[in-house]
VOTOR-861765 format. One record per atom (N, C-alpha, C): x, y, z. Coordinates in steps of 0.02 Angstrom, whole numbers, plus 50000, padded with zeros to 5 digits. Example, Ala and Ser with C-alpha at 12.3 -4.5 7.8 and 13.67 -1.06 7.14 Angstrom:
REM VOTOR-861765
506604971650390
506154977550390
506604983550390
506424988850354
506844994750357
506455000250394
REM end
This chain:
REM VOTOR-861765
524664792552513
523944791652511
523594798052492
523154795752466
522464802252432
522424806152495
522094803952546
522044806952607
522684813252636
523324809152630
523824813852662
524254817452601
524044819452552
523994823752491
524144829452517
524554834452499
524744840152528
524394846452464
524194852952488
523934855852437
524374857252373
525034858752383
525444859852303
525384854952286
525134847852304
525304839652265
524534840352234
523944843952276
523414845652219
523274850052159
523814853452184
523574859152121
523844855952058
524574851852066
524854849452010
524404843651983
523944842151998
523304834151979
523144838551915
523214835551861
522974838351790
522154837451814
521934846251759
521204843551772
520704843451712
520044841151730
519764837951660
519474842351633
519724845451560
519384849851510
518524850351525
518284854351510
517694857251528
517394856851431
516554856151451
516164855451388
516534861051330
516634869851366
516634870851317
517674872251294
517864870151322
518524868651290
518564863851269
518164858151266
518104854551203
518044852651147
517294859951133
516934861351089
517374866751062
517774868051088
518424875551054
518904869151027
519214864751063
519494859551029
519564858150978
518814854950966
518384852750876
518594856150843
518414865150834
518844867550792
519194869850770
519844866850808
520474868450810
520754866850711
520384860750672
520634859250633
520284861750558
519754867650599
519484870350549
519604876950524
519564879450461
519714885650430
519244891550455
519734894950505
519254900250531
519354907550482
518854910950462
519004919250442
518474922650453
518644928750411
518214933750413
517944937750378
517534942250340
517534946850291
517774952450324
517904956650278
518104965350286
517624967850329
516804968150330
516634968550395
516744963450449
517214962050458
517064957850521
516444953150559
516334950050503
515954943850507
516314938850505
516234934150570
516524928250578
516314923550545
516514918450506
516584912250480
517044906150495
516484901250463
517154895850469
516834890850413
517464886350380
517354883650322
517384874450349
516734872850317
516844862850352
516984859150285
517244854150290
517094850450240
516714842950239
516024844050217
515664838150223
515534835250155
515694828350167
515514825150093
515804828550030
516294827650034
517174828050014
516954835949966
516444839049988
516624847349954
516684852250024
516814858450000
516934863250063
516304867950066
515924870050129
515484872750140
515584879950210
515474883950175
515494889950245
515034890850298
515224892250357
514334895250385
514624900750433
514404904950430
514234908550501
514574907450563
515094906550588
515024904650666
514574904750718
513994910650691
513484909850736
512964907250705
513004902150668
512314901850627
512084896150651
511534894350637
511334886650658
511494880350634
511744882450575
512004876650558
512544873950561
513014877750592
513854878550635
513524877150697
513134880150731
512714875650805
513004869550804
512344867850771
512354861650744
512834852950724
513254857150688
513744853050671
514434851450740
514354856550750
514944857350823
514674854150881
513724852550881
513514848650936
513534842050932
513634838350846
513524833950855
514184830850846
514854835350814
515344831850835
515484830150914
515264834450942
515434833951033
515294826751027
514444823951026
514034821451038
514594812951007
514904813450946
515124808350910
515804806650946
516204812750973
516864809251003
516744808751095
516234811351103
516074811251187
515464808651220
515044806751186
514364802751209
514024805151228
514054812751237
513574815951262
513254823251240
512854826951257
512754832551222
512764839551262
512934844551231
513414849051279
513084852951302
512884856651337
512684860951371
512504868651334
512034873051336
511874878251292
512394883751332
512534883451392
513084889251417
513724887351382
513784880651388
514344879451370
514614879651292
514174877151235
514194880751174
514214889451179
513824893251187
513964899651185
514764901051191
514964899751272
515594902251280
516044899251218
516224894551207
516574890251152
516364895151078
515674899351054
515784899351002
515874906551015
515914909451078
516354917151061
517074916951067
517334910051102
517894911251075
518094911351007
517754903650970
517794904750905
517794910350861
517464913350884
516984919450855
517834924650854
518034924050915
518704927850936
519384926050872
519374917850874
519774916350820
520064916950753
519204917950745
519094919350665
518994925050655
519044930850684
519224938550699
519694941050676
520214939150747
520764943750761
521284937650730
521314930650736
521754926750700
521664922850656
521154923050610
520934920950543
521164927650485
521104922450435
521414927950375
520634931850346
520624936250292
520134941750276
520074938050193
519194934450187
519034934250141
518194935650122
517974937150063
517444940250032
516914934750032
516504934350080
515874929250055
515414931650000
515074926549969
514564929449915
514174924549924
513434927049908
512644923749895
512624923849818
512734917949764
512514915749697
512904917749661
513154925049645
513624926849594
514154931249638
514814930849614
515504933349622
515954935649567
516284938949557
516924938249518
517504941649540
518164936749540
518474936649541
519094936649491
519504941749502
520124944049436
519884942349350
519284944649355
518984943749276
518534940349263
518624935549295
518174931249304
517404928749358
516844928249307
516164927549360
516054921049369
515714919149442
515634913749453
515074913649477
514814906249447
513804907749473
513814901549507
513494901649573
513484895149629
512924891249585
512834884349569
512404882249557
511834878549607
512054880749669
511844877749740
511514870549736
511724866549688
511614858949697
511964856049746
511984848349762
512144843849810
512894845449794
513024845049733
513844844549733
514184848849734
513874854649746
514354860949745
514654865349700
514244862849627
514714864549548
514554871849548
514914874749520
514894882549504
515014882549412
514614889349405
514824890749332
515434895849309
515954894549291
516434898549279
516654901449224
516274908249211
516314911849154
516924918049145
517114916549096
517904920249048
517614922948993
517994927748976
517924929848911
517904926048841
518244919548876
518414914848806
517704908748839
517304908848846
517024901648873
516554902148933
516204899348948
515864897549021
515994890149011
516054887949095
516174878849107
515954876949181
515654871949178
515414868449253
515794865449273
516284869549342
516724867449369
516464863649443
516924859549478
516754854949541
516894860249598
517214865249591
517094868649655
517374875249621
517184880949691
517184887749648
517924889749694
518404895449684
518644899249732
518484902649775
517814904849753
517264911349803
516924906549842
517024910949919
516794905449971
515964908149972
515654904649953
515024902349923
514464903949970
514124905450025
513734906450079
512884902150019
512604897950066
512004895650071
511574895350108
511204902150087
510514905350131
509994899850117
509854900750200
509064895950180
508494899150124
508284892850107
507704894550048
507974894149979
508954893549955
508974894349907
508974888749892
508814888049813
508564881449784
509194882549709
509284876649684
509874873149633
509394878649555
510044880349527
509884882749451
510084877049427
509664876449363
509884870449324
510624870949288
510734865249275
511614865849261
511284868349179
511574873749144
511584875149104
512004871449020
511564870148973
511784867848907
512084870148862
512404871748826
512644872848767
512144870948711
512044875848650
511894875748606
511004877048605
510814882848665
510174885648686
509994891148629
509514895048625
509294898948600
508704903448652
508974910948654
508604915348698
507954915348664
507614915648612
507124916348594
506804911048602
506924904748658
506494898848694
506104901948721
506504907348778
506414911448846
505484914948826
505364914748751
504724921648742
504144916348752
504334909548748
503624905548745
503444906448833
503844911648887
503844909748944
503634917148993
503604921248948
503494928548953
503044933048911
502524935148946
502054938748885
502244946148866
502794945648825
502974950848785
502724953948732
502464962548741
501974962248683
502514965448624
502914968948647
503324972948557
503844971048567
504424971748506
505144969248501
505464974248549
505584979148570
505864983848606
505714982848654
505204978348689
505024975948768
505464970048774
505484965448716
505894960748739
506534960948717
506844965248691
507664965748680
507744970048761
507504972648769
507374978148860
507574969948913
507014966248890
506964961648936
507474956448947
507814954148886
508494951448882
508914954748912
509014960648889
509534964448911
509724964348996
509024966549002
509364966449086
509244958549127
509174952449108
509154947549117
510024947249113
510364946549039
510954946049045
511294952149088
511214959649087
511424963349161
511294962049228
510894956649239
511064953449301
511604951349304
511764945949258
512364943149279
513104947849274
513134950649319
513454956349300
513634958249387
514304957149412
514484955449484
514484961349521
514654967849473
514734973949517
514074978849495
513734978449457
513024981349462
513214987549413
513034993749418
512244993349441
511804988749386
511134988849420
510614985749407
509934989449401
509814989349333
509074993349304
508524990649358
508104994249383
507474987849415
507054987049396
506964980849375
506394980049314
505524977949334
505374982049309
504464986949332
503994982849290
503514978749268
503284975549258
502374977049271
502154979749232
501544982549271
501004980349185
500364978349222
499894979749161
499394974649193
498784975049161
498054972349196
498024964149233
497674964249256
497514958049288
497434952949242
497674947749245
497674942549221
498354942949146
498834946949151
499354947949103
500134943849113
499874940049157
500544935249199
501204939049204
501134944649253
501574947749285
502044944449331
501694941649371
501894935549425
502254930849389
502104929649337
502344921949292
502864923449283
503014930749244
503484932849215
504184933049228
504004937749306
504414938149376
504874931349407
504424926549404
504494918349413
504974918049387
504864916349313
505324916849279
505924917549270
505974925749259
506694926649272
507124926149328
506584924449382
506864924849444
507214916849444
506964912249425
507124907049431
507824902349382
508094909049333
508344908049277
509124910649331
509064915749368
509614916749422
509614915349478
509074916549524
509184914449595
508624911749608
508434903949594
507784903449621
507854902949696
507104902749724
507204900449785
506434899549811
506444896149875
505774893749885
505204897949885
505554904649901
504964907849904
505214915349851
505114912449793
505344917349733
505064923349720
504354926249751
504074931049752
503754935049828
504074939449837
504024943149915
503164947849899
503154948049939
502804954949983
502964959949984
502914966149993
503334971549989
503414973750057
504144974450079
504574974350152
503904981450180
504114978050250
503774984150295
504174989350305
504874988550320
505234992750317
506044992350300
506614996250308
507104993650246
507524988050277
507544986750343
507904980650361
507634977050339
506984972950309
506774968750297
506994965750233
506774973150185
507224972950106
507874969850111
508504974450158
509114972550156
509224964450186
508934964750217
509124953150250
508684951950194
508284952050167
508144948150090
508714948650044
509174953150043
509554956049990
510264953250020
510224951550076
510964948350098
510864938950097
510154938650100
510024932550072
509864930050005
509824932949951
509884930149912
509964934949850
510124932049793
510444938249746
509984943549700
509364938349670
508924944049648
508384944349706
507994951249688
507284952849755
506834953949696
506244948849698
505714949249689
505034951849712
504794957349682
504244959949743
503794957049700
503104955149721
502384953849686
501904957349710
501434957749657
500814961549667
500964968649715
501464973349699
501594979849727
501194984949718
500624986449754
499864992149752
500505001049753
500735000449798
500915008749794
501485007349824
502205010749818
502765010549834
503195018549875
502945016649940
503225022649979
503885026449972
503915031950001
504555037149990
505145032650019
505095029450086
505525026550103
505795018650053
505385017250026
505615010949998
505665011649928
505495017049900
505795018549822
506525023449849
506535024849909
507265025949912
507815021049915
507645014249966
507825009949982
508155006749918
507515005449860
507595000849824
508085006349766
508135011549767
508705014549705
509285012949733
509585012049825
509905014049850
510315005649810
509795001449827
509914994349815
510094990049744
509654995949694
510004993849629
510724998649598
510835003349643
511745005349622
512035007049667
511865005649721
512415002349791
512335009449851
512415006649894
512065010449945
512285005150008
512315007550071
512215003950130
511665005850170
511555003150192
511075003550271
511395002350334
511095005450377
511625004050447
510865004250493
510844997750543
510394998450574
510824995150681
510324996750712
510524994050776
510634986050782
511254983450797
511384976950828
510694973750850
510404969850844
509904963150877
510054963950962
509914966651020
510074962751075
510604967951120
510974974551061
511414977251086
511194985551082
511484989151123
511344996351128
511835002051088
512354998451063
512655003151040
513365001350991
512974995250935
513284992950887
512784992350828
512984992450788
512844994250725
512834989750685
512324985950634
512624981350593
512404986050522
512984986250483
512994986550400
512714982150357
512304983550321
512144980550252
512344983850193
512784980950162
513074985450099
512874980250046
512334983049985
512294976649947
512164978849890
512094976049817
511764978949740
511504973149740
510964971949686
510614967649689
510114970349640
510064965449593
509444966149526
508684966349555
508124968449540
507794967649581
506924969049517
506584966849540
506154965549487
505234967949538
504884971149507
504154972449531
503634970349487
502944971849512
502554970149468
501994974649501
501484975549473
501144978549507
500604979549425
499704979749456
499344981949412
499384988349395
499484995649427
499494999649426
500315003349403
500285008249386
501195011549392
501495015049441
501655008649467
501935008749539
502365013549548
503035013649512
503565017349514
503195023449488
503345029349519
503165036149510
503695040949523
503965041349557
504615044649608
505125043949557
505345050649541
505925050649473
506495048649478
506905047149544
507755042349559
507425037249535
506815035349559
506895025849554
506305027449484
506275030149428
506045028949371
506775029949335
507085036049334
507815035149320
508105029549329
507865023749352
508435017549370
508165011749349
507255011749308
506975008049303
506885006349225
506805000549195
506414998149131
505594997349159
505234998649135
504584998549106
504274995949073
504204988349064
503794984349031
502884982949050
502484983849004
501714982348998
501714974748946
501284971948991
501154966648998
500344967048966
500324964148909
499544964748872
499114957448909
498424959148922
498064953848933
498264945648895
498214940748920
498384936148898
497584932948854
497254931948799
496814928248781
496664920648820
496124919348809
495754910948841
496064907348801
496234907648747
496474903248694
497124902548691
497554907248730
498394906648743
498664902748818
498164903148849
497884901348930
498344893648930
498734890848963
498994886348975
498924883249063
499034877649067
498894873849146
499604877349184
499424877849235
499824878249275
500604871049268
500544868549274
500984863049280
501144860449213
500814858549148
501194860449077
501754865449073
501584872949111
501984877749103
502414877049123
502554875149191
503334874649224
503524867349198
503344862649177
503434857249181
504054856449093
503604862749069
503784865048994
504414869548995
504584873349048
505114877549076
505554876349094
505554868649145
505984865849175
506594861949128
506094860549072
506294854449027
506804861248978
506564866748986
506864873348917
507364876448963
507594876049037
507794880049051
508534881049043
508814873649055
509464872549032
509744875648982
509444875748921
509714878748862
509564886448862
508854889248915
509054895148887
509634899648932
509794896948997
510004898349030
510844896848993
511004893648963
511744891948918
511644899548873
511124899548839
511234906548782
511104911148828
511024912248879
511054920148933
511814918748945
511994911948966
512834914148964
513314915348924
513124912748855
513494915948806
513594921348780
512844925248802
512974934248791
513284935848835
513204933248916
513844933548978
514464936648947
514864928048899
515294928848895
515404933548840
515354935848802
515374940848750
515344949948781
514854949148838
514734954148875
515584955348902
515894951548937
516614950348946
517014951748911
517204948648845
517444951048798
517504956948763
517004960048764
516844966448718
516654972248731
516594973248819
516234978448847
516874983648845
517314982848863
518044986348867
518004990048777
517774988048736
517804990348664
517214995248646
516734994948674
516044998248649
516295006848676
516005010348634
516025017148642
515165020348624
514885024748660
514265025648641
514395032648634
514065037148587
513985043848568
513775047948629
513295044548673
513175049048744
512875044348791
513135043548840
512995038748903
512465040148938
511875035548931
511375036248959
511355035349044
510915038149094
510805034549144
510975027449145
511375024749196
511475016549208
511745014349142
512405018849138
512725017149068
512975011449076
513375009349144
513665001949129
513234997149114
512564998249133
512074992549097
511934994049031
512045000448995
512025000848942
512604998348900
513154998348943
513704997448885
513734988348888
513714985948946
513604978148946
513204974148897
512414978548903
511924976448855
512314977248781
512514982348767
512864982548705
513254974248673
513754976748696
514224971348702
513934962748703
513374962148739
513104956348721
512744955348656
512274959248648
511874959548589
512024955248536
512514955848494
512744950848427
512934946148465
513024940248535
512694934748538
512144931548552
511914936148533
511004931848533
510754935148474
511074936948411
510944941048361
510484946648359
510554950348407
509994957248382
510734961648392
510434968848364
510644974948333
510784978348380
511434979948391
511524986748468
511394991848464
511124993348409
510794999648372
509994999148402
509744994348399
508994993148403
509014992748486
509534989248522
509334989848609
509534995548623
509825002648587
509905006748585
509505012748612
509055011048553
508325013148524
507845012148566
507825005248580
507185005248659
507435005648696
507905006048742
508145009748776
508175014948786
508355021148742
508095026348744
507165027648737
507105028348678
506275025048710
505985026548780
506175020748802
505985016048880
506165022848933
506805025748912
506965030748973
506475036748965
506335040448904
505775043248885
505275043248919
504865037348909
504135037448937
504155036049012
505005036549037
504905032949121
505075041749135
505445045449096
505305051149103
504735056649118
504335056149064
503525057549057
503265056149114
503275048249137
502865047949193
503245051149260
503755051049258
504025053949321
503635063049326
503795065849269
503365072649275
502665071849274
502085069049262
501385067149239
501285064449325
501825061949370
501665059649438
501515063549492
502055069149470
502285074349515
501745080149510
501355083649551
500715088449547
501175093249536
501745096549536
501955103249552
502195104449489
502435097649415
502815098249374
502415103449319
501655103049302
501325104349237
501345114949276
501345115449327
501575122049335
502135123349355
502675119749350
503475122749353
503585121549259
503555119449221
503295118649154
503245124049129
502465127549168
502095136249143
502525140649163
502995139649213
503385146849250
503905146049176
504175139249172
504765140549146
504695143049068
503935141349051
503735142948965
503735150448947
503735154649029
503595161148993
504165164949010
504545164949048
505195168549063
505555165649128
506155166549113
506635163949176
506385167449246
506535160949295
505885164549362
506615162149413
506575167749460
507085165349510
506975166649581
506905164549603
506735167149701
507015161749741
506655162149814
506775156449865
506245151949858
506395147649900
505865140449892
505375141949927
505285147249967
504585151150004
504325153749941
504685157449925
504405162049866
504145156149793
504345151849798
504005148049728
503575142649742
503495140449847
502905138649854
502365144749858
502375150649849
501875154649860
501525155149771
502085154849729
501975156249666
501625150049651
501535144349689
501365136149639
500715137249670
500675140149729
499765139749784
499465144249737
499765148949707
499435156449677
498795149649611
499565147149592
499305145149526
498875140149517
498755136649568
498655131049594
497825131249624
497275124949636
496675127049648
496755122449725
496185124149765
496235121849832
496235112549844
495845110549792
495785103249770
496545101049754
497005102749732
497565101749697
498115101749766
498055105249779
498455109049859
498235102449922
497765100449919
497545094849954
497965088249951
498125086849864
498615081449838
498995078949909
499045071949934
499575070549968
500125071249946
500305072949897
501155073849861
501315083049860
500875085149855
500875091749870
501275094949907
501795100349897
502385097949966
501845104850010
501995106150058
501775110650104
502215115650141
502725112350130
503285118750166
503885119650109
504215124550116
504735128550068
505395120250053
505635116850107
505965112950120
505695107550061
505065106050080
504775101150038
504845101949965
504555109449952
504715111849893
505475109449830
505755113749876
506705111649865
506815105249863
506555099049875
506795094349876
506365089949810
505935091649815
505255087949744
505635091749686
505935098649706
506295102049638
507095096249628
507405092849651
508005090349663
507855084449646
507355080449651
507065074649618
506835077349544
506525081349537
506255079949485
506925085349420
507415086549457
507875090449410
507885085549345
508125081349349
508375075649300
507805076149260
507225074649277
506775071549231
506495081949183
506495086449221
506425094049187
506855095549152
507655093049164
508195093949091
508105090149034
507575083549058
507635078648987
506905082848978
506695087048990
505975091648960
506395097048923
506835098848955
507215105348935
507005110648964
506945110749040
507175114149071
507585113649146
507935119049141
508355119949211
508385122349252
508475118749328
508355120049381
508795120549422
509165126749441
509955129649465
509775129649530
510065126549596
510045131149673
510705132549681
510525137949670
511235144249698
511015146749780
511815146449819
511875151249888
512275157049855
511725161249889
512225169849872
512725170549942
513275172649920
513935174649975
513705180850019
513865183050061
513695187850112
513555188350167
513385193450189
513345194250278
512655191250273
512315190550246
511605186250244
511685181050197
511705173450204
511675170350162
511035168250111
511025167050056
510155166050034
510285160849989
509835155149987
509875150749926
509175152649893
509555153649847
508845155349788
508925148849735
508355148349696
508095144549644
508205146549576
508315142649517
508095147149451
507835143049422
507485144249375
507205138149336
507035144749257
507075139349200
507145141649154
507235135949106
507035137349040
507245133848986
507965132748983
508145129048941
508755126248916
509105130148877
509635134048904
509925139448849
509855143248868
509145145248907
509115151648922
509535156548960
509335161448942
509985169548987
509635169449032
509885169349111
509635173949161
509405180049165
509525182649097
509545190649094
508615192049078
508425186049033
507575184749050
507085184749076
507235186649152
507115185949202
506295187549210
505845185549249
505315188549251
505265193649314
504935199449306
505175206149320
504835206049386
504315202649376
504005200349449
504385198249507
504755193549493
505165186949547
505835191149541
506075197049501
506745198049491
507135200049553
507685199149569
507955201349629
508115207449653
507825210949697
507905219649679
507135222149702
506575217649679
505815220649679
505665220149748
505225223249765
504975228249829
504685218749860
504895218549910
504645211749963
503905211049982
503515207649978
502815207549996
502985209850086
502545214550102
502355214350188
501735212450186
501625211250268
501195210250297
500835217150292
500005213950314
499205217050302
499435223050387
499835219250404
499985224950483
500435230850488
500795228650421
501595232650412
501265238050349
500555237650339
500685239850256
499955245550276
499855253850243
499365258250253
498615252850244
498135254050255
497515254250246
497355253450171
496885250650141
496795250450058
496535259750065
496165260650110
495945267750093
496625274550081
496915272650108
497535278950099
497795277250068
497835270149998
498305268849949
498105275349885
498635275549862
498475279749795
498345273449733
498555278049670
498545274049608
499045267449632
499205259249617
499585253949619
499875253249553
500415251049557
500925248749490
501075244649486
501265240149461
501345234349452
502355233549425
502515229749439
503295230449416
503505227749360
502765223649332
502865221449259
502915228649235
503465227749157
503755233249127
503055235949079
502845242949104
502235244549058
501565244949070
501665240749146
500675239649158
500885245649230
500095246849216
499735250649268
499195249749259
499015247649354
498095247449343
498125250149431
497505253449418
497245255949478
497155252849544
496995255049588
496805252449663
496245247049629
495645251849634
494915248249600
495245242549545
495485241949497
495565236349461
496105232649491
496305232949527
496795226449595
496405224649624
495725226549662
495485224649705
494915221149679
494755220949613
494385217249567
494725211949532
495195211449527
495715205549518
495765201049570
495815202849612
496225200649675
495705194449688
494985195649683
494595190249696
494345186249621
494685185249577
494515184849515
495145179949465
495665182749485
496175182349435
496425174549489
496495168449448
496655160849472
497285163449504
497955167349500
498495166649529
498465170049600
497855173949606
497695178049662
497965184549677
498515185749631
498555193349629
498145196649577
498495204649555
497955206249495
498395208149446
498885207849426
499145208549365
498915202949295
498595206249261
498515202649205
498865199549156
499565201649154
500155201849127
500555195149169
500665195949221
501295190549251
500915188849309
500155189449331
499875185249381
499955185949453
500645191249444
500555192549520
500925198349516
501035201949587
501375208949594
501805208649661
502345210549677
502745210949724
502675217149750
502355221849747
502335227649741
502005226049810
502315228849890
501905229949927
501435232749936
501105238149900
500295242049902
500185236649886
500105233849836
499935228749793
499385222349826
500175218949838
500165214849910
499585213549957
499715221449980
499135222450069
498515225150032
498415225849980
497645226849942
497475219149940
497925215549937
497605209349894
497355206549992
497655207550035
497715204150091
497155209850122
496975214050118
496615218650141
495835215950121
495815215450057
495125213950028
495005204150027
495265202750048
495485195050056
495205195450139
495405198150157
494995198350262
494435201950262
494405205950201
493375207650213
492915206450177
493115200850121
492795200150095
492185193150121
REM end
């Protein structure tokens, strides 16, 4: 009897599985893994294709609640899911195998594959010999909310559909604009970021649309510009291109962000919930702006950018809203077939191209190449605006920068070399109090050194150069040089040269009255006390040499700082 049951005769009573060893049960028969970071997954198959999610995602929730719900009648408990999906979570860890998720495009051993995120799961599978709409891809496929289906692409399109859809004003804007349309599709990057700027009403936004919708559309195809860079990066792990709209001014932190993002970079920010885990974002990603103004200013991310102006659109070119997409939808198929045929040619032929000198973001240069003769233009001519294009993104990178049009003057008249104290003192000399105000203006020596390190790139394509050397010794010193292209150090200006007498202090230095005659260390000049001290309030660099603008010459110096406190 139940009653006279002895305790070893209870312990042996089998006992009844609990919610969440049930819910661990379920997916016993499913494909658990992981990526190289250690992100858990698991693969279902609904409606006879295969789909991934997250182990922690909601839509793995989801599906695991309502199988409970289908073989047990009931619905499980939220403690009891949790525990169940860290075991899972455990499974697909430490005893699942290691594979690569991707958002829209992949390639694998040669081959690229573009998710077409329709109902059925078709992917596009592009070779060197062909692209074809296959029923399922090898690359385990991830589907972020918001993404929406590319049209299955046609055979026998023509890219020059694409211009009735983009207000392109010269041929060199739109061979630019092809180009990096087909360097999207392009699995390992980098990625030009394409800048899009010109007056109100020039369908910047349209434009953006556009191409955005030709690779990754999605519901919400045009962002905001992130508050800060986690925001950028979960846009960028969600979906493949980043669209910014209407971008007014683009901060230090997010024109860093966004170079980091078009030729690869990670971010590492704090775990959600945890104190001392870390989650990685490692991502490339094409990425597109717009903005009325010229947003991009900051020389890494003009170095990384195309530059298209967008001319006012006329009343008479003016089309409905809904004709237009309606007119797009119906064109897109085919043009989206001739972007893959330069794809595939891009494939074919990139391994063959040789260029005379590799520009910035050469692999997008050499790709663009290589496509070109299938969509018949000249690799000579995307050559050409291309260079071009880097030019004037050049220009503006110096024309942005307040410090460039006088590192320019130092370097026009003789090779200048000091510390970064010493060449913010030389830029204030030269410089008016209005100018010095500039928010870009750096203010400390550090600041200095670093606006010089940005803007190196864009002063060698001026032709000049900007060396930081550490001298060896019981005192270490990093000094600066800057100079034309070619030039000898031996040029030196006699002022800044290394060797000349150190400015002191107005405390360390005689009285202006017990100075004698002053010299100057430019080779040849001499001018008096009286004509220093008539300079000194007169001459824009604020010393008094008429010759090189300033004097190192401590008399010099404490005259200028002497008559500067009584005047």
């Amino acid at each position: 009897m139940v009653g006279n049951m002895s305790w070893a005769d209870k312990s042996e009573t089998p006992t009844r599985p609990t919610q969440s060893q049930r819910l661990v049960g379920l997916a016993d028969s499913l494909e658990l893994w992981h990526t190289s970071a250690l992100e858990a997954l698991v693969t279902l198959e609904i409606n006879r294709h295969e789909e991934h999610w997250p182990v922690r995602s909601r839509g793995f929730n989801e599906w695991l609640a309502r199988r409970f719900y289908t073989e047990y009648g009931s619905v499980p408990n939220s403690q009891a899911k949790q525990d169940a999906l860290s075991v899972i979570e455990g499974q697909a860890i430490y005893e699942g195998d290691t594979h690569e998720s991707a958002v829209r495009l992949a390639e694998r051993d040669g081959v690229i594959y573009l998710d077409l995120a329709n109902e059925g799961w078709e992917a596009v599978e592009i070779t060197s010999n062909g692209w074809s709409i296959i029923p399922s891809s090898p690359v385990k496929f991830m589907r972020k909310k918001g993404m929406q289906e590319l049209p299955r692409p046609e055979k026998g399109g023509s890219i020059t559909d694409l211009k009735r859809f983009i207000n392109i004003q010269t041929d060199a804007d739109w061979l630019l604009c092809v180009a990096w349309l087909i360097g999207a599709i392009r699995p390992d990057g980098p990625y030009p970021v394409l800048v899009l700027h010109g007056e109100q009403g020039s369908a910047k936004s349209t434009a953006a649309r556009v191409l955005k919708r030709l690779l990754d559309p999605n519901m919400a195809d045009l962002r905001s510009e992130p508050k800060e860079p986690r925001d950028l990066m979960i846009a960028a792990s969600n979906s493949w291109c980043i669209g910014l709209d209407n971008v007014s001014r683009i901060p230090a932190w997010l024109s860093d962000a966004l170079c980091r993002l078009s030729t690869g970079g990670g971010f590492g920010t704090r775990t959600l919930y945890q104190n001392d885990e870390e989650t990685i974002f490692d991502a490339k990603r094409p990425i597109i702006l717009n903005g009325i103004e010229e947003i991009a200013v900051r020389g890494d991310l003009l170095d990384r950018a195309i530059l298209l102006y967008l001319p006012s659109i006329s009343k008479q070119r003016r089309r409905p809203e809904r004709d237009f997409w309606q007119d797009f939808d119906r064109s897109s198929p085919l043009i989206l077939g001739a972007v893959l045929d330069a794809v595939v040619m891009a494939l074919r032929d990139v391994d063959k191209i040789s260029l005379n000198a590799l520009p910035r973001m050469a692999d997008f240069a050499l790709w663009s190449v290589a496509s070109m003769p299938a969509l018949g233009f000249d690799p000579d001519s995307f050559m050409d605006a291309y260079s071009g294009n880097r030019d004037g993104a050049n220009s503006l990178a110096l024309d942005s920068s307040p410090i460039s049009p006088f590192l320019l003057t130092i370097a026009d008249k003789k090779v200048w070399q000091g510390t970064a104290t010493e060449l913010l003192e030389r830029l204030n000399r030269m410089s008016d109090e209005l100018t010095q105000r500039h928010r870009s203006w750096p203010k400390t020596a550090r600041a200095v050194s670093n606006e010089l390190r940005r803007l190196a790139p864009n002063l060698r394509e001026a032709g000049i150069d900007v060396i930081h050397q550490q001298t060896s010794g019981t005192r270490s010193v990093k000094s600066i040089t800057i100079r034309k292209a070619g030039e000898s150090s031996d040029a030196m200006d006699a002022c800044d040269a290394p060797g000349a007498p150190a400015s002191q202090s107005v405390a360390d230095s005689p009285p202006v009255s017990e100075l004698g005659p002053l010299w100057c260390s430019c080779p040849g000049q001499r001018s008096t006390r009286a004509e220093f001290m008539k300079l000194a309030c007169n001459h824009r660099e604020g010393y008094g040499c008429p010759d090189c603008g300033g004097c190192r010459n401590p008399a010099c110096s404490s005259a200028l700082s002497e008559k500067h406190d009584v005047r």
